[in-house]
C-alpha positions as MATLAB code, in Angstrom:
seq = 'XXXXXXXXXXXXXXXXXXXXXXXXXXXXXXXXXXXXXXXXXXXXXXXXXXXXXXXXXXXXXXXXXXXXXXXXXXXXXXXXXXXXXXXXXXXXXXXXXXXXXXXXXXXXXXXXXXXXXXXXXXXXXXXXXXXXXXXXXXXXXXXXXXXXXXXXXXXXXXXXXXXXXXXXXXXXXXXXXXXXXXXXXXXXXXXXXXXXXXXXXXXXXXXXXXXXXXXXXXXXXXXXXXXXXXXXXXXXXXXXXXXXXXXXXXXXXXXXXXXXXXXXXXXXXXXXXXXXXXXXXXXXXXXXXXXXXXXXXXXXXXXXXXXXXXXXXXXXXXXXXXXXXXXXXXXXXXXXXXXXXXXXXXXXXXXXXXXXXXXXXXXXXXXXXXXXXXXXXXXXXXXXXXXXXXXXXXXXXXXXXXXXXXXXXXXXXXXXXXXXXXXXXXXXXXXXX';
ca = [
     186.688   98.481  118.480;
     189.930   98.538  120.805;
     193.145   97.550  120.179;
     196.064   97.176  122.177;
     199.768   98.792  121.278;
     202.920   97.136  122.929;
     206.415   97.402  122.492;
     205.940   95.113  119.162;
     203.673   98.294  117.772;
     204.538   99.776  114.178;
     202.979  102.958  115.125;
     203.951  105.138  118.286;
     201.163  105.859  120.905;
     200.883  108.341  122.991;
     198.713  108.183  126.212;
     196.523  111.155  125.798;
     196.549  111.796  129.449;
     200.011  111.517  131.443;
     201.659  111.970  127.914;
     204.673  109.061  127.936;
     204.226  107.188  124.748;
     204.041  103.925  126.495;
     203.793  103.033  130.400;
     206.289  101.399  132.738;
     204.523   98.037  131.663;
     204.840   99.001  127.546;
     201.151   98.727  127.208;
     198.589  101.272  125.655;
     194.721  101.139  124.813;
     193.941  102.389  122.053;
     190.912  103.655  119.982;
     190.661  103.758  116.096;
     191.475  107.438  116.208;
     194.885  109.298  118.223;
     193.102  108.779  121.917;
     194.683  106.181  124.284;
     195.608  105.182  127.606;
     198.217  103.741  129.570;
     197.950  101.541  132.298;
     199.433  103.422  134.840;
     196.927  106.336  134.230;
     193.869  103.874  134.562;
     195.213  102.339  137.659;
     195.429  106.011  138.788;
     192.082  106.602  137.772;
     190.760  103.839  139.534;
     192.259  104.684  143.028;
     190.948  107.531  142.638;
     187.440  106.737  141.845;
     187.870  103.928  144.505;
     188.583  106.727  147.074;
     185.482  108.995  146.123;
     182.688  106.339  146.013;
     180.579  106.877  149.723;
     179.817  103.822  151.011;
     176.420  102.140  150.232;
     173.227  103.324  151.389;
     171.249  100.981  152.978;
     168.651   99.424  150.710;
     164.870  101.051  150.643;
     163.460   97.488  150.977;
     165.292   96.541  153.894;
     163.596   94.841  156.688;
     161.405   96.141  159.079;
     162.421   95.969  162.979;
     159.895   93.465  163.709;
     157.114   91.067  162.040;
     153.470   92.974  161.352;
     150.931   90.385  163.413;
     147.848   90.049  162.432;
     146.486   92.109  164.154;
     148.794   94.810  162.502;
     147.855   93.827  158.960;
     144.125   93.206  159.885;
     144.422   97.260  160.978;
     145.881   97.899  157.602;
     143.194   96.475  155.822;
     140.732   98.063  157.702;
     141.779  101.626  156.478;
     140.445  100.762  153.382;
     138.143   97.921  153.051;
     135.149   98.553  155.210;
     133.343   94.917  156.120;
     134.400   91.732  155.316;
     136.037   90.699  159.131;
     136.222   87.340  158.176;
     137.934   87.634  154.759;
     140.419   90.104  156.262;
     141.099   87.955  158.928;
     141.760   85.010  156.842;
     144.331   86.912  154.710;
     146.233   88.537  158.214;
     146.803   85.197  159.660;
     147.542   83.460  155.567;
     150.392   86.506  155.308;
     151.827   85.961  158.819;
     151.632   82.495  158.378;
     154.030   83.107  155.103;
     156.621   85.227  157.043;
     157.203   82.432  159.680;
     157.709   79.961  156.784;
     160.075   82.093  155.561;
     161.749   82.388  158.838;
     161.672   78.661  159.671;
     163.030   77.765  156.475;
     166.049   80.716  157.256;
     166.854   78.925  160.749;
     166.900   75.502  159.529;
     164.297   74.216  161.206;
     163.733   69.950  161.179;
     159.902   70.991  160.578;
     159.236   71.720  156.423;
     155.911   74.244  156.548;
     154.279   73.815  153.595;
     152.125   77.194  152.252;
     148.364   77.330  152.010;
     147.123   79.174  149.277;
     144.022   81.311  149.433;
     140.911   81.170  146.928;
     138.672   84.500  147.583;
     135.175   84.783  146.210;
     132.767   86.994  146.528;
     130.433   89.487  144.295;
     132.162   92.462  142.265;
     132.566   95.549  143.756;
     133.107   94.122  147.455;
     136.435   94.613  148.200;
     138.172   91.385  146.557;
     141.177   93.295  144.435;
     140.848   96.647  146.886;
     142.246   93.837  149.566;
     145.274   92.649  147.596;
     145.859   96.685  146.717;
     146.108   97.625  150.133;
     148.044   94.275  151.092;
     150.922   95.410  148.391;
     150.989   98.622  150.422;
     151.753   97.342  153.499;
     154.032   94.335  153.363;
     157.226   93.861  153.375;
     157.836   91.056  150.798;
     157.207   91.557  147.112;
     154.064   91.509  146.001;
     152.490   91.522  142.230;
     148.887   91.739  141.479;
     148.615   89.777  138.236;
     145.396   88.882  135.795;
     144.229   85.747  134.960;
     142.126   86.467  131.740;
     145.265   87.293  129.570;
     146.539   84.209  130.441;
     146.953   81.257  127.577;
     148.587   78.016  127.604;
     152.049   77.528  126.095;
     152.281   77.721  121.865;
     149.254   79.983  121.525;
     148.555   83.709  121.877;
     148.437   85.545  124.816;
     150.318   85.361  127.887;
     152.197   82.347  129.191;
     151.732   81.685  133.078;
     155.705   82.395  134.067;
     155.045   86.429  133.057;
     153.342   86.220  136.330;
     156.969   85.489  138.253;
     158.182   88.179  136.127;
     155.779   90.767  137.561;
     156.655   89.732  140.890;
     160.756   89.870  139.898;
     160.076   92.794  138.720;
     158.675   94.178  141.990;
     161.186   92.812  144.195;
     163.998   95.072  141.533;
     165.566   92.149  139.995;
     166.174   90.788  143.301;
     165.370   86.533  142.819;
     166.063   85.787  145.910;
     163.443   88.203  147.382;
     161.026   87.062  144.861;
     161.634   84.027  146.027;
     159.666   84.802  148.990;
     157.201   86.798  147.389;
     153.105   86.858  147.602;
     151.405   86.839  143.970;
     147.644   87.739  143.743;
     145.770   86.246  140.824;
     142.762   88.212  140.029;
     139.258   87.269  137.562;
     140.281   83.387  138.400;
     136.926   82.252  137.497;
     137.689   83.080  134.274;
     139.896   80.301  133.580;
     137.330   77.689  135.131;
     136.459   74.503  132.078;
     134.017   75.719  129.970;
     130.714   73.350  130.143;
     127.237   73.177  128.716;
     126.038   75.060  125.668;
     129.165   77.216  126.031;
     131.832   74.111  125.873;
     134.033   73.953  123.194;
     134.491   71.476  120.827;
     138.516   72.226  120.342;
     141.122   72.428  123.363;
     140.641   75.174  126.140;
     143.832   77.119  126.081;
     142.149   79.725  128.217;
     140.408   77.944  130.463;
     141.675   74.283  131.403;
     144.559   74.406  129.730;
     145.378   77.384  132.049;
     144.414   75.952  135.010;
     146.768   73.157  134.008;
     150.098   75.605  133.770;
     149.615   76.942  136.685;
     149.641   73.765  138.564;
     153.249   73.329  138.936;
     153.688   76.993  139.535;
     150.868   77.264  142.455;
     152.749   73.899  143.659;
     155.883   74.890  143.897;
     158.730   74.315  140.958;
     161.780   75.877  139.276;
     160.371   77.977  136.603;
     162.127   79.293  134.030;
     160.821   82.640  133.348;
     161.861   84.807  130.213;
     163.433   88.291  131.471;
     161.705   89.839  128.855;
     158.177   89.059  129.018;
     156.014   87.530  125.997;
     157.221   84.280  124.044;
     159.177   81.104  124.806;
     161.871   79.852  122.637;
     164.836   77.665  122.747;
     167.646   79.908  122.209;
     166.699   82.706  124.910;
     168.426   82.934  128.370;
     165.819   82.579  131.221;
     165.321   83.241  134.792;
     165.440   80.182  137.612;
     163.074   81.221  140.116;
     161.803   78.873  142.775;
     158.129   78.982  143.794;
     157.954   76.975  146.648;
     157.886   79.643  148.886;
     155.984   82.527  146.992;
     152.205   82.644  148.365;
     149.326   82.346  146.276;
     145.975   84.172  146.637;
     143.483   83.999  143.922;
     140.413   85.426  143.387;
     137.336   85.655  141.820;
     133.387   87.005  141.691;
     132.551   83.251  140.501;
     129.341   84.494  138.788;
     126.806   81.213  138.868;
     128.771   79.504  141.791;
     125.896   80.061  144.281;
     123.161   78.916  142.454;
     125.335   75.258  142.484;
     125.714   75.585  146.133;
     122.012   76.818  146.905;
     121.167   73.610  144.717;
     123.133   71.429  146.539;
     122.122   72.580  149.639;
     118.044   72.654  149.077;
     118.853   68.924  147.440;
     120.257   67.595  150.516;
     117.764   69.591  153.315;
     114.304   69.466  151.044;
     111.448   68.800  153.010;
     107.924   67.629  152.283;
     104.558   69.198  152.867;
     104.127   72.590  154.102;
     107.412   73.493  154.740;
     109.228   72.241  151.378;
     111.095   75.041  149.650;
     110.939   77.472  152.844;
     114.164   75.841  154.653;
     116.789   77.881  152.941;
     115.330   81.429  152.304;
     117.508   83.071  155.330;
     120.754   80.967  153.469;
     119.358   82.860  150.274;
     119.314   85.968  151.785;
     122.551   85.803  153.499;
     125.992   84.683  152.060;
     125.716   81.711  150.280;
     129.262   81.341  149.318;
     130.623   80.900  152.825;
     129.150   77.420  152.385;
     131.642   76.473  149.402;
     132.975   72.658  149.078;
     135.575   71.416  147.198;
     132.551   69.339  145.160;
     130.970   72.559  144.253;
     134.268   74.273  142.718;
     134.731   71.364  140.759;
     131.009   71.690  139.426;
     131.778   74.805  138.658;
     134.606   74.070  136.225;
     137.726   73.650  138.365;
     140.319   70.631  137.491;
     140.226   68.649  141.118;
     143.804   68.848  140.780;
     143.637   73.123  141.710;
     141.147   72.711  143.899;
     143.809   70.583  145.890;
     146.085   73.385  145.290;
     143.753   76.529  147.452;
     142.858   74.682  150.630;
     141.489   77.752  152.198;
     138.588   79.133  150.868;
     136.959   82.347  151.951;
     133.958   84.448  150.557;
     133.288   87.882  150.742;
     129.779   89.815  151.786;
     127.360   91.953  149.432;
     127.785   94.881  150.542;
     124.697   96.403  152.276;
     122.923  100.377  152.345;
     124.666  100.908  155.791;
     128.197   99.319  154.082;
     128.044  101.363  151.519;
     127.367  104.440  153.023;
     130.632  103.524  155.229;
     132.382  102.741  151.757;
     131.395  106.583  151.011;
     132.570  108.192  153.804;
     135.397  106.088  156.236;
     138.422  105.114  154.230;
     141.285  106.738  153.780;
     140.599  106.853  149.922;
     136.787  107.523  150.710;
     135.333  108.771  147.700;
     133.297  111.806  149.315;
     136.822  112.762  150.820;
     138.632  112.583  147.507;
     135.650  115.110  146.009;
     135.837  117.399  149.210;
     139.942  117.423  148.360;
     139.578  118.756  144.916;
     136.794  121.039  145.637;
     139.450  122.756  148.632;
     141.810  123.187  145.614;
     139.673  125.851  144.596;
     138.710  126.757  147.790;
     135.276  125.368  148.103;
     133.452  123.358  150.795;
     131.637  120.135  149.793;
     129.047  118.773  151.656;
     127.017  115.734  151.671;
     123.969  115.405  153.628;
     122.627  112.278  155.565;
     119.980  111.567  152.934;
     122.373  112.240  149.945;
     124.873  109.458  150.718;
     121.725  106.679  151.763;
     120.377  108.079  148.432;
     123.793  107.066  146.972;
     123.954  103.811  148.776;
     120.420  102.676  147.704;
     120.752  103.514  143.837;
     124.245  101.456  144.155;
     122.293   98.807  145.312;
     119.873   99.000  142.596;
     122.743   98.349  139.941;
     124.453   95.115  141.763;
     127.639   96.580  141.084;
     128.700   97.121  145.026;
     130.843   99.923  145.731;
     132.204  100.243  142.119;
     129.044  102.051  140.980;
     129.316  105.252  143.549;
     132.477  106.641  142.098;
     129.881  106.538  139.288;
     126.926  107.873  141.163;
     129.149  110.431  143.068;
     130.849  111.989  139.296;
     127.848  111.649  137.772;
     126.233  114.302  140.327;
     128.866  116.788  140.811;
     129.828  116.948  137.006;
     128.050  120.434  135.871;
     129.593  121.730  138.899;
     132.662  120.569  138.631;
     132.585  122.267  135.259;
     130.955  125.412  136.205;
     132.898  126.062  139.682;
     136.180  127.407  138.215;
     134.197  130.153  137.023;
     132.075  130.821  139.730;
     134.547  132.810  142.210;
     132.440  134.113  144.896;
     130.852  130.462  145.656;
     132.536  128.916  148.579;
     130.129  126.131  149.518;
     128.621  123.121  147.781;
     125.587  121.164  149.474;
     124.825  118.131  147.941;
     121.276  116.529  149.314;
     119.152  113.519  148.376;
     117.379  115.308  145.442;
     120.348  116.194  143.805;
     121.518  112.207  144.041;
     118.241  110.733  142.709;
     115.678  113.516  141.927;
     115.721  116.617  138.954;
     117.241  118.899  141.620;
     121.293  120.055  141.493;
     123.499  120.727  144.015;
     123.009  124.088  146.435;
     126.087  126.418  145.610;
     126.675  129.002  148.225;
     128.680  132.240  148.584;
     130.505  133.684  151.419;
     127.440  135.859  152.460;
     125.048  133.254  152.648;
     123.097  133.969  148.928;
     122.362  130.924  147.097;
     123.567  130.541  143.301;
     121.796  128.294  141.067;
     123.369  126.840  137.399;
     122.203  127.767  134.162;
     118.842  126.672  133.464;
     120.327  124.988  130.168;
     122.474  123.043  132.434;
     119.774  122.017  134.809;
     118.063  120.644  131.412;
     120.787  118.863  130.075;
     121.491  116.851  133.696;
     117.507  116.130  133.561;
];
């Protein structure tokens, strides 16, 4: 500790710096040992420092010149999310929606806008978190891309619902008042839908309902009082007041058994009799049967009416189809065939993909019902022996993958700089068969 030495001091002190053994105002700080300071020398020092300091660079985060429309974020999206106009649409206008509340509410305006919060569904692998990804990217605000499944109500293990504000505090830099304003995306929210049937349980739902319950007054709008530490509650700790009024919610979810309650619901109410009974709804089958979501079916699905109040705009994303897919492949920015073609040019080889290797790719992604996760798979799963063998192999400088090598016993064609072809090791070739 410190202690401070005045004219009333048994012991001299010296300041260590200018010297005098005590200032013009007959006050020293000073340490357990011989160092101290006088006042005069830390008023010195603090001109000085004063003097040096440049001036404040302006913040990373600062505004852009102008709003993006949404046409501007729709253009974002569509870097990286091939399909799904209408659910990209829905989010441009939801987001540019949220900056003019923002604005309003800056200007004073006599008109309170009130958010709308955003419920996505659609089947995995079509895009749903790859949207909320690429929307972090290119706004503005803060944004925090958060998980629903970890989530528990308050008292029991697991996460409490406020660690969700934290993520988003924590990616606006501490900055409340930017988090304030904030868009939160909830992912795997059909996870926390109310147990029923077989699967219901007999004690309370702290992962399901119970969540759904704690999230109410966030998704509303409330002053929350969020832990700066993360994990556990408790009386004694210091929190953070954060406002949600204004942050924007958009949830999402694959809401696995949701269409067969809306394809039930809708060959109830349109059944016919005779020869045409059970043949009205085979093109609704076929197509997207989630775009015809009601607030009647979310509820049968296991959502508290109360939330459902909570996401009035719904929007569902498309399977993704063979020519989709092959898009998925090829167009993006993070494409996967051009992240492969980048790490074969690190060692100075040219990857190509023929015509019938990606619909080869496309159609055995189909097959699995995993959309466009599985071709990362597919893709790796190819080009692994030679990936492994290609360091080694010095005169190849061109790699030719065709539809055999994608879903038939045959490997990819390496080629050297004089035309000649060079196979793998026939122990290789048996190992991929």
């Amino acid at each position: 500790g410190r202690e401070t030495r005045g004219r009333n001091s048994n012991r001299p002190v010296q300041c260590s710096f200018c010297g005098k053994a005590r200032s013009r105002t007959e006050l020293v700080l000073a340490g357990q040992g011989r160092a101290a300071v006088c006042y005069d020398c830390i008023r010195s020092l603090g001109e000085l420092v004063e003097s040096e300091v440049p001036e404040a660079a302006p913040s990373p985060r600062a505004p852009q010149q102008g709003p993006l429309v949404p046409r501007d974020i729709y253009s974002s999206l569509d870097d990286y999310v091939i399909g799904q106009e209408r659910a990209k649409k829905t989010l441009s206008v939801a987001v540019y929606n949220h900056f003019k509340r923002i604005w309003s509410g800056a200007s004073g305006s006599e008109v309170e806008l009130q958010k709308a919060n955003i419920l996505l569904m659609g089947p995995t692998g079509s895009g749903k978190t790859l949207l909320a990804e690429t929307l972090a990217r290119t706004l503005d605000v803060p944004f925090a891309v958060c998980d629903a499944t970890s989530l528990t109500e308050s008292g029991y293990v697991g996460e409490d619902v406020e660690n969700i504000l934290l993520r988003l505090i924590q990616a606006a830099d501490w900055d409340i008042a930017r988090a304030e304003q904030g868009i939160i995306y909830i992912d795997e929210m059909d996870k926390i839908a109310r147990k029923e049937g077989v699967n219901r349980s007999i004690t309370r739902d702290v992962s399901g309902e119970g969540v759904q319950q704690e999230l109410l007054k966030i998704i509303e709008g409330c002053v929350a009082n969020v832990p700066p530490q993360g994990g556990r509650k408790h009386p004694q700790q210091e929190f953070l007041q954060v406002n949600t009024r204004n942050i924007l919610f958009i949830c999402g979810g694959a809401f696995e058994g949701l269409s067969e309650i809306v394809s039930k619901r809708i060959t109830t109410h349109g059944s016919q009799l005779g020869f045409l009974g059970g043949t009205r709804n085979r093109t609704e089958e076929d197509g997207n049967i989630l775009s015809h979501v009601t607030p009647e079916d979310l509820l049968a699905f296991g959502f508290i009416p109360e939330m459902v109040g909570r996401l009035p705009v719904v929007t569902s994303l498309d399977h993704l189809d063979k020519a989709s897919l092959i898009r998925v492949l090829t167009e993006p920015r993070n494409a996967i065939v051009k992240q492969y073609q980048y790490l074969f040019s690190i060692d100075g080889v040219e990857l190509e993909f023929t015509s019938g290797a990606l619909e080869a790719a496309a159609e055995r992604a189909l097959n699995h019902y995993t959309g466009a996760r599985c071709l990362r798979y597919i893709v790796e799963e190819t080009l692994l022996d030679v990936m492994y063998e290609l360091p080694s192999l010095k005169q190849v400088n061109r790699c030719i993958v065709d539809r055999d090598a994608i879903d038939g016993p045959g490997t990819p064609t390496l080629e050297t700089e004089s035309g000649e072809t060079i196979s793998l090791y026939p122990e290789l070739l048996q190992q991929s068969a």
